[in-house]
C-alpha positions in Angstrom: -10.4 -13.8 -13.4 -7.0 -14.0 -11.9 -6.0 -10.6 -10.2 -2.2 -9.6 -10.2 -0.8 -8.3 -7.4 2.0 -6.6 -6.5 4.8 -8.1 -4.2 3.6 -5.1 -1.7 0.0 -6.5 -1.3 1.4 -9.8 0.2 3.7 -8.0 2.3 0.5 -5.9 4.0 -1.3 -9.0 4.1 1.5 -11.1 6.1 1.5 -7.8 8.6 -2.1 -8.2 8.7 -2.2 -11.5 10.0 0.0 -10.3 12.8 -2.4 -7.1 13.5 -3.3 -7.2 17.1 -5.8 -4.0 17.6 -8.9 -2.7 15.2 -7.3 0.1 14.3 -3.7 -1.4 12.9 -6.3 -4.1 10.7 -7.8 -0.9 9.3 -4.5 0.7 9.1 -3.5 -2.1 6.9 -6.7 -3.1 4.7 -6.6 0.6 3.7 -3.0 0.3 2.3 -3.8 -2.9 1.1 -7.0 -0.9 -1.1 -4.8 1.9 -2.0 -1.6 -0.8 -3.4 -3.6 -3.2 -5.6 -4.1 -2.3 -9.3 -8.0 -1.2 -10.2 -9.4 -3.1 -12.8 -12.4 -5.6 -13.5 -10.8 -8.4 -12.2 -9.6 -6.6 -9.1 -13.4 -5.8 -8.7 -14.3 -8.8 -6.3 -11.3 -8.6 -4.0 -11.9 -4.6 -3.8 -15.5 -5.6 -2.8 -13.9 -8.0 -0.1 -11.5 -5.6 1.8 -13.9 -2.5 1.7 -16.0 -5.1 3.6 -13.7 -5.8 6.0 -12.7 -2.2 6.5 -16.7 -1.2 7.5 -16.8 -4.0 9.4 -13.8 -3.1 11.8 -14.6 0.2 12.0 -18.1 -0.8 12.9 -16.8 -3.3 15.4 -14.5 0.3 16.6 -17.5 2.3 17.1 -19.8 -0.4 19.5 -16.7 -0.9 21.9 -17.8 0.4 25.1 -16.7 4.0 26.1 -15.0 2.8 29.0 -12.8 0.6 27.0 -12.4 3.1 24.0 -8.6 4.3 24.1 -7.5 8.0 22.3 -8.0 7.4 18.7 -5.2 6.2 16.7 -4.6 8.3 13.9 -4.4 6.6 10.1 -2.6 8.1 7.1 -3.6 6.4 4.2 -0.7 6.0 1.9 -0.5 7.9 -1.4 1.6 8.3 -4.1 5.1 6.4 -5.1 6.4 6.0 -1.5 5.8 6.7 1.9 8.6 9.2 4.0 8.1 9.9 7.5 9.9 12.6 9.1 10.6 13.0 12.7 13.4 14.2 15.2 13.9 16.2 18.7 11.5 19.5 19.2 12.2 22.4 17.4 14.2 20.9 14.6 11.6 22.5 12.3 10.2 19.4 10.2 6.7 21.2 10.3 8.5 23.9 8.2 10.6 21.5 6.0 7.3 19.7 5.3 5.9 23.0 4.0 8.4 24.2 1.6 8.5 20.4 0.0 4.5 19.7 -0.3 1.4 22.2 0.0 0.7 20.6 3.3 -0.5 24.0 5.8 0.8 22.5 9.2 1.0 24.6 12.1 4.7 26.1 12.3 5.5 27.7 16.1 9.1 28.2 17.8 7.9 26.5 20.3 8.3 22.3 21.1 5.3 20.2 20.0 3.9 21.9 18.0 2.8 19.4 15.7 0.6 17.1 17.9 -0.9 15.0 15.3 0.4 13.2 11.8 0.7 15.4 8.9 0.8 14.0 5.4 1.5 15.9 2.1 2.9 15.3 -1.3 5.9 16.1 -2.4 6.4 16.6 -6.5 9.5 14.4 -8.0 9.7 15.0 -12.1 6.8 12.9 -12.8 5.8 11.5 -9.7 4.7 12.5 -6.1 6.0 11.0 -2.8 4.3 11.5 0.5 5.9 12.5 3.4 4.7 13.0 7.2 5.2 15.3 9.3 5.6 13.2 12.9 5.2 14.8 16.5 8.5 15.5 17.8 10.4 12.4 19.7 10.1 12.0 23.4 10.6 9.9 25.8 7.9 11.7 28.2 5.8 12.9 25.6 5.7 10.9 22.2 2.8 8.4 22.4 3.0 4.2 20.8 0.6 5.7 17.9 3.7 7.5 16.7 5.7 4.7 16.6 3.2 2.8 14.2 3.7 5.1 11.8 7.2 5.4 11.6 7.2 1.5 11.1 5.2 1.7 8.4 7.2 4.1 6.3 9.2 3.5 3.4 12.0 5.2 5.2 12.5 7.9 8.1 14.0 11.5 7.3 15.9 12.2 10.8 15.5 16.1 11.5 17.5 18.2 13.9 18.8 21.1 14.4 21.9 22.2 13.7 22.2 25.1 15.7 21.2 24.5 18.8 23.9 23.5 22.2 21.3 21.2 23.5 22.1 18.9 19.8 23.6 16.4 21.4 21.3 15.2 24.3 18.3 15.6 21.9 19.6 13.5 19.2 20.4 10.8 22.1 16.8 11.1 23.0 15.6 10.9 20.1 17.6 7.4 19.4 16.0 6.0 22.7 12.7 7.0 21.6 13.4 4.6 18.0 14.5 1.9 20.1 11.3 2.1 22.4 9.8 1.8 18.9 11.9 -1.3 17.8 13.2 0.4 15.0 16.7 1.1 16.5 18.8 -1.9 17.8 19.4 -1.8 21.6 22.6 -1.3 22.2 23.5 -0.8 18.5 23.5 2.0 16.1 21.9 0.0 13.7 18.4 0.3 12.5 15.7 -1.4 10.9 14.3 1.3 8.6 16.7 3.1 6.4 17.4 6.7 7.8 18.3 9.7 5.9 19.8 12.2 8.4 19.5 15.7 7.9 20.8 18.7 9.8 18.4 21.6 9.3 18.9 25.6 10.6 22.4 26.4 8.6 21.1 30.1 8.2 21.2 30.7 12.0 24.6 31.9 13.0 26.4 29.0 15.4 25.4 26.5 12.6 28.9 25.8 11.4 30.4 25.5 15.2 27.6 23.0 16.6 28.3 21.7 12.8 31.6 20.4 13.8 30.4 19.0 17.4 28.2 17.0 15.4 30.4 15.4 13.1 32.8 14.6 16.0 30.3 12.2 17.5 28.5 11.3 14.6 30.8 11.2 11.3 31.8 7.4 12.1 28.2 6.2 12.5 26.8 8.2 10.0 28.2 7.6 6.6 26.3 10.9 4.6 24.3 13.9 6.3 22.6 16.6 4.5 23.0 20.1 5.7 19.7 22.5 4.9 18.0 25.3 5.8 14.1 24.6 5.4 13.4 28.1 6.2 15.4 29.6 3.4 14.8 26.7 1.2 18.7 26.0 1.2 19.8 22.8 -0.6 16.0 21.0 -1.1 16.9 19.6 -4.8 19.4 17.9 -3.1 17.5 16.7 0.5 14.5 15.8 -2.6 17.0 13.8 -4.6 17.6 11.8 -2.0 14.0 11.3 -0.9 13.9 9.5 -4.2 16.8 7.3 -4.2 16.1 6.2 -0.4 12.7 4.8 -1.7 14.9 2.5 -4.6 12.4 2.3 -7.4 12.5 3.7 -10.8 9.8 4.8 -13.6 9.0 3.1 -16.0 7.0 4.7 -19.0 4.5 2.6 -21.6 4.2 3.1 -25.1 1.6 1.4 -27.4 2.8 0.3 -30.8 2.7 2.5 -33.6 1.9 5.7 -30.4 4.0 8.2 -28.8 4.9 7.2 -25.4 3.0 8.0 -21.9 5.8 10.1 -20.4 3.2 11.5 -17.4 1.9 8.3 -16.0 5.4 5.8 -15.3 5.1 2.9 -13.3 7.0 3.1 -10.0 8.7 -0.4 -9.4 11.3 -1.8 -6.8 15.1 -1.7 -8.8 15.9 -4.9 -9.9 12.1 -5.6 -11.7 12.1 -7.7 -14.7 9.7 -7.0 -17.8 8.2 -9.9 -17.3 7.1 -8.7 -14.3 6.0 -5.2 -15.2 3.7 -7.0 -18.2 2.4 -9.1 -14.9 1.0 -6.4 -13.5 -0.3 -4.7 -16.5 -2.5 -7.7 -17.5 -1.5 -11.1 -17.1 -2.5 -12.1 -20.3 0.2 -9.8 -21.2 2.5 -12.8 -19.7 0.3 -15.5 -21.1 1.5 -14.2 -24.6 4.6 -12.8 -24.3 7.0 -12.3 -27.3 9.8 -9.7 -26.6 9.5 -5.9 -25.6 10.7 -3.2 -27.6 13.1 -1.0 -25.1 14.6 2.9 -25.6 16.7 4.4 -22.9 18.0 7.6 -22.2 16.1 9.2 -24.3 18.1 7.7 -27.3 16.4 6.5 -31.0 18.3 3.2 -30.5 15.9 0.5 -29.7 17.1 -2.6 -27.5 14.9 -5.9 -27.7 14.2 -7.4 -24.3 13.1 -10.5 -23.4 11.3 -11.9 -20.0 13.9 -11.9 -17.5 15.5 -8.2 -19.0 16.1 -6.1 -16.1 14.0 -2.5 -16.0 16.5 1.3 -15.3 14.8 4.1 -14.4 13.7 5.8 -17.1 13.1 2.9 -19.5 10.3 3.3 -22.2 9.3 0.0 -23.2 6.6 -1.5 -25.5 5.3 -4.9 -25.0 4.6 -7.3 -27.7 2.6 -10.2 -27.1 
């Protein structure tokens, strides 16, 4: 049996082919095993990467001691999307990551703090997305693990602190630490990951004064920045409404004729997916025999009929007919 998979499987395979260490090819196999679809016909290829994973990490465990490096840590992704947050010492992202999931992480006033990855899930509606708490960026301090990671994400939250006189010279170190990491441009204040920048600590009193030395570097290269205050739980609908839209998917919801529709289970696609596509990767005999769909949006009685190349919103309920 043919096994449909996503466009995000091939994408983890082509970065697998470019894998140079054991422990990125595990990084990636696992990702791989958590992205494709679980069903019979899956059941072979399943089989085939959770060889490959035992194998590596066998081959990990008989390197000899004296070439063993630290151990690279591996989040295995979960949910709708995958946010990493990170940012100069002290900006508080072990806190923000605490009021958003029911991740525990260590929360001190001191730098470092967090010395390894931290992953928790954060509730959306109906879905969840993880996010990572990152140790803090440093060009002395933050090791090339770190920067594997941050690659990997779906996007990068950018946390700093608001408050603090020092803002300026530990956002700029920050940056160089993202460039070391390729995923700043040298010379450029472009990146290759998009970057949602958020200035956290407005409850502490010189907020609003570093606020406006901020903006006077920044406004012209940043085009929106979110002011919060993780401690006092200040404007997180907002910072988690962005979360989403960074990620650009939507949910989609399934409905079986003649049944009321699945509204706790939607399918999390890229924006622009046609329903062709979606019926792909609910059974491909689904695009074997494909009639029309049967769509309702906005939560509206009126029913639109779709065909193949009918492009999904967030939101849409649709029924296949085949």
């Amino acid at each position: 049996m043919v096994v449909n998979l996503p466009p995000q499987f091939h994408e983890k395979e082509a970065e697998l082919k470019k894998a140079k260490t054991i422990e990125e090819k595990i990084s990636i196999l696992e990702e791989m095993l958590s992205i494709m679809p679980k069903h019979k016909s899956s059941e072979k290829l399943q089989a085939l990467l959770k060889s490959k994973i035992s194998k590596y990490k066998k081959m990990l465990e008989e390197q000899p001691k004296t070439k063993k490096k630290s151990p690279v840590p591996i989040i295995q992704r979960e949910g709708s999307g995958q946010i990493g947050i990170c940012g100069p010492p002290n900006s508080g992202k072990s806190t923000l990551l605490s009021k958003l999931t029911k991740a525990t992480p260590e929360i001190g006033d001191y730098p470092f703090t967090t010395k390894i990855p931290i992953p928790g899930m954060m509730d959306y509606q109906d879905i969840k997305i993880q996010l990572i708490d990152t140790p803090s960026l440093s060009l002395e301090f933050t090791e090339n693990w770190v920067g594997d990671i941050l690659r990997k994400t779906d996007a990068l939250l950018f946390l700093f602190d608001i408050s603090t006189d020092s803002i300026l010279e530990e956002i700029e170190e920050s940056l160089k630490v993202l460039e070391k990491f390729k995923i700043k441009l040298e010379n450029s204040f472009e990146f290759n990951k998009k970057i949602i920048w958020v200035g956290n600590k407005i409850d502490l009193p010189r907020s609003n004064e570093i606020k406006e030395i901020f903006y006077e570097f920044y406004s012209d290269k940043i085009p929106e920045i979110i002011i919060i205050s993780a401690l006092k739980s200040e404007n997180l609908d907002i910072l988690k409404e962005k979360i989403f839209n960074s990620l650009e998917i939507i949910r989609v919801y399934t409905k079986t004729q003649g049944k009321p529709p699945d509204l706790e289970n939607p399918y999390t696609l890229k924006k622009g997916t046609k329903v062709i596509e979606l019926a792909e990767i609910i059974h491909k005999e689904f695009v074997k025999n494909f009639k029309y769909a049967r769509l309702w949006r906005d939560e509206t009685d009126k029913v639109i009929i779709a065909g193949r190349d009918y492009v999904l919103q967030d939101k849409d309920i649709i029924e296949i007919h085949v």
